[in-house]
C-alpha positions, 0 to 999 in steps of 0.5 A: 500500500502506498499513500498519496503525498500530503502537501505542505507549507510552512512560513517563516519569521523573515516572510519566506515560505518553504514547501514540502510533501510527506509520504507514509502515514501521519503518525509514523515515525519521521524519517528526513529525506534530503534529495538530491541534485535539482529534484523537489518535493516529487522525489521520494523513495521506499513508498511500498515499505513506509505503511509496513515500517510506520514510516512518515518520509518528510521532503522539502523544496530547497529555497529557490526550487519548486514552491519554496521562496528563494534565499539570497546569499543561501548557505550550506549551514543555512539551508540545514536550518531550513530544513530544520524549520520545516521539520517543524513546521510539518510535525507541529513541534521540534521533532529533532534529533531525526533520521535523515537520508541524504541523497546525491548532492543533498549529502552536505545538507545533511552532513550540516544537519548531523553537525548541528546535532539535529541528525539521529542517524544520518545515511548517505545514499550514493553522497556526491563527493567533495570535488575541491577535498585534496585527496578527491581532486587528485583522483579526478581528471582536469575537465572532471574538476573544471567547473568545481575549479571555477566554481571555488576560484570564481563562484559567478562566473560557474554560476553563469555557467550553470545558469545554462542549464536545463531540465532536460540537460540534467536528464540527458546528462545524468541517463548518459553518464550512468552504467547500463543497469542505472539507465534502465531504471531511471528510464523506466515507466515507473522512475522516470516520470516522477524524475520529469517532475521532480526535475521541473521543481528542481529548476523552477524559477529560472533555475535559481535554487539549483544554482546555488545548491551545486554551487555551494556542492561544488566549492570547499565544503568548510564542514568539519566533519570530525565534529559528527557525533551521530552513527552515519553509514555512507551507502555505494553502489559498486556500478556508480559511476558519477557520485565519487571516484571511490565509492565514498571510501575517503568520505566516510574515513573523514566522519569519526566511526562512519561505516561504509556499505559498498552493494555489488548488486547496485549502482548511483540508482541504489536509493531507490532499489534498495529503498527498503534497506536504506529506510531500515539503516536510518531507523536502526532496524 
């Protein structure tokens, strides 16, 4: 059994809105979902298991992205303190420390989260690595870390650049750069629609929102991420050939007693085919 999504907002003192959906029923246990790379609140994941599991999964527009009012000067820390905000907003109460899965770029969002202590249990799903972390940038090629080099030496200028971007160029660009088994699941009748839709969010209002995530993804993290106290489990597919050049493994050794779950039997679509057993991971089952 799956439910349909409940649709949120939630306004905050200095007059922004934030917008949202909720999957699962009301009364579950909340589990926070920071998706990925110009997606909003149409991506989800492990709808089948959240009735069984007594799951409530809580997804939010990032400012700037499908419903939610744009930010000026958006901040990693600030953008965690959003999320934090709407948490709130939805459950009627501070409900935090929560579960978070973090997903793709999302992953620095709730890498914040976990730093401010508001993270029961973080999982990183497939995490888009820090491209400008010394030991990351020596394993990638030049034109790999071009336009992170641009985005850290002159943000506006990568800003332009991404500015460019569309819907359908993340589409092309994500499917084409994907192994064979990830391209015929996120083509699929069943993925790929909502991905559409998601991705509409992901670039609404010009783009903007999405801008700033990957500018922000793309330049030095400046998070201390030996500062996390939380369990974190840093989950690859061992067919994922976008997300980092080795499979989260200098990720997860910078984060004091972070586990990593490398799947043989999956690739960067591992949210969503092992859903089930992600959504257990962030509730410790």
């Amino acid at each position: 059994m799956e439910f349909e999504p409940q649709h949120h907002r939630v306004s905050l003192p200095d007059g922004r809105a934030l917008a949202g959906s909720s999957w699962g029923p009301k009364d579950g246990e909340p589990v926070l979902f920071v998706a990925g790379a110009a997606t909003g609140k149409s991506m989800a994941f492990g709808e089948d298991a959240l009735v069984e599991m007594g799951v409530q999964l809580i997804t939010m527009d990032r400012p700037g992205i499908g419903d939610s009012s744009p930010a000026d000067e958006r901040t990693i820390e600030s953008t965690a303190a959003d999320y934090l905000a709407f948490v709130a907003g939805v459950l009627g109460s501070d409900a935090s420390p929560l579960p978070v899965v973090a997903n793709s770029q999302g992953a620095i969002f709730g890498l914040a989260l976990a730093l401010t202590g508001s993270a029961e249990r973080l999982v990183l799903a497939s995490p888009a690595d820090e491209l400008q972390h010394p030991d990351i940038h020596a394993l990638l090629p030049p034109e790999a870390t071009a336009l992170s080099d641009l985005a850290e030496a002159t943000p506006g200028e990568a800003a332009a650049v991404l500015a460019g971007f569309t819907a359908q160029a993340m589409e092309e660009m994500v499917l084409g750069g994907s192994h064979e088994s990830d391209r015929a699941f996120y083509s699929s009748p069943t993925f790929l629609p909502r991905y559409r839709n998601a991705l509409a969010e992901g670039f609404a209002n010009a783009g903007a929102g999405y801008v700033q995530d990957t500018v922000l993804a793309m330049r030095t993290w400046g998070l201390d991420l030996h500062r996390i106290a939380c369990p974190v489990q840093v989950w690859f597919g061992a067919h994922d050939l976008s997300h980092s050049p080795d499979h989260g493994a200098t990720l997860a050794a910078r984060i004091p007693g972070a586990t990593r779950k490398l799947r043989e039997d999956a690739g960067g679509a591992l949210l969503w085919t092992h859903g089930r057993e992600v959504l257990a991971a962030a509730l410790a089952r």
